[in-house]
C-alpha positions as CSV (number, residue, x, y, z in Angstrom):
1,X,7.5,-16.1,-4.3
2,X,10.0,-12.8,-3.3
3,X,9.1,-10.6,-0.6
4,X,11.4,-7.9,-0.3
5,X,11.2,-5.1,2.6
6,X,11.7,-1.3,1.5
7,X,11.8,1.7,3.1
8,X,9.4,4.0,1.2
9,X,9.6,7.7,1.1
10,X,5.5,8.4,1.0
11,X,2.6,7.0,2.1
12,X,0.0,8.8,1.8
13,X,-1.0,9.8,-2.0
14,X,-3.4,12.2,-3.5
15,X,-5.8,9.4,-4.9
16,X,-6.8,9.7,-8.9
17,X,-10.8,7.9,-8.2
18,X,-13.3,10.8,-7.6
19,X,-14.9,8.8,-4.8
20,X,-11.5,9.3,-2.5
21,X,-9.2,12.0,-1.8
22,X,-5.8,9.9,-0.1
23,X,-4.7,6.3,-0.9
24,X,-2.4,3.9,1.2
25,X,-1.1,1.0,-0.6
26,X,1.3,-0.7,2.1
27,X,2.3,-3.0,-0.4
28,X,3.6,-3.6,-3.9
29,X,2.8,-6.6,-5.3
30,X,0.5,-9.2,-4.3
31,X,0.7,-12.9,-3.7
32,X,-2.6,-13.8,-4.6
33,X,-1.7,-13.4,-8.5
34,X,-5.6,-12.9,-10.0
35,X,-5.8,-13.5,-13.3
36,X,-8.2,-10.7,-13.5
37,X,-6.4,-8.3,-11.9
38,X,-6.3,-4.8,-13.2
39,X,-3.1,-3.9,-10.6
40,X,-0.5,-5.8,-12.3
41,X,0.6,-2.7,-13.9
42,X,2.3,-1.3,-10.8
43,X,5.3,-3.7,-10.1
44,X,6.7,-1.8,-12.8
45,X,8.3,0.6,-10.8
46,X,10.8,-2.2,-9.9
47,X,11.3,-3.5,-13.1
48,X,8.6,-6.2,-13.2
49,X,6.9,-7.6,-15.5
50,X,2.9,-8.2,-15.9
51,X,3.6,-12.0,-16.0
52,X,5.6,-11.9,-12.7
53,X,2.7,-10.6,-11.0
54,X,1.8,-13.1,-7.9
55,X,5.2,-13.8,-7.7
56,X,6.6,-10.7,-5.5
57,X,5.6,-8.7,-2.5
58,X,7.7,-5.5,-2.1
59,X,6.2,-4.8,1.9
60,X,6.6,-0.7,2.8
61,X,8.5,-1.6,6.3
62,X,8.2,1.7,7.5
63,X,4.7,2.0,6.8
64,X,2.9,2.6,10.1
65,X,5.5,5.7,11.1
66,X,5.0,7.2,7.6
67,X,1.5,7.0,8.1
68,X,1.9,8.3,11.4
69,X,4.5,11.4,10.2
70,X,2.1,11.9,7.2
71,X,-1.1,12.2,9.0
72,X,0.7,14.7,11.9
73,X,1.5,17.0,9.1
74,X,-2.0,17.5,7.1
75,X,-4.5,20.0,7.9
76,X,-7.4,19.0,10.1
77,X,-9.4,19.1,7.2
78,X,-7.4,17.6,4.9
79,X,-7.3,14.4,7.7
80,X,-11.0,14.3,7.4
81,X,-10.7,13.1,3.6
82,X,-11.5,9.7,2.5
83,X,-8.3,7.4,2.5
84,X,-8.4,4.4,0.0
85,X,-6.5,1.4,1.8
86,X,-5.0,-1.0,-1.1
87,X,-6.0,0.3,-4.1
88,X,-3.5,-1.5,-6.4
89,X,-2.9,-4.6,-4.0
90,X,-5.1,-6.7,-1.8
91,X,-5.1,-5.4,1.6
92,X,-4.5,-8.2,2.9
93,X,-1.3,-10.4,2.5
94,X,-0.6,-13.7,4.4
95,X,2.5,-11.9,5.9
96,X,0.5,-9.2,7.7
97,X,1.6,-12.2,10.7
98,X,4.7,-10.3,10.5
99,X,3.8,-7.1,9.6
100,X,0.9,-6.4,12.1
101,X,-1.8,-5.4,10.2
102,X,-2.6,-2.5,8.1
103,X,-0.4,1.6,8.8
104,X,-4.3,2.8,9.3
105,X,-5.3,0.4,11.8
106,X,-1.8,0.2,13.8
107,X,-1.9,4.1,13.3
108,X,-5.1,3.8,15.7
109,X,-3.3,1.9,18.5
């Protein structure tokens, strides 16, 4: 198992499900490695492969002031949306001992 901390540009993206407008995905990877995952796709962006998934967690470091940054700058309205929390990782990693929890929930403290 890697984990590697990054410092991520973004956050908050426009989400592509109709039933959410924002998604937060703290994380890249996953631990948990589900056979049956459909997510596996998105480690690509580091040069992984399908078959490594379950075998890296890249973890947004900055994720909770991004969030914070992010929200400060949106419209009222627009912070009103839906926001999607995981949607191409579990939202929940055994390292969130380390981490804290999740940007929303620290974002409320």
């Amino acid at each position: 198992m890697e984990l590697v901390e990054i410092e991520a540009k973004t956050l908050i993206q426009k989400s592509k499900t109709p039933s959410n407008d924002y998604v937060i995905n703290p994380y890249t990877g996953c631990l948990l490695g589900c056979a049956y995952c459909f997510a596996s796709f998105a480690g690509r962006q580091f040069g992984r492969s399908v078959k490594e998934w379950g075998d890296y967690l890249y973890v947004k470091k900055n994720a909770v002031e991004l969030a914070r940054k992010e929200l400060a700058k949106m419209s009222e309205d627009k912070r009103g949306g839906t926001m999607l929390l995981s949607s191409v990782t579990d939202p929940y990693q055994g390292h969130e001992t380390k981490y804290r929890g999740s940007p929303v929930a620290s974002c409320a403290n």
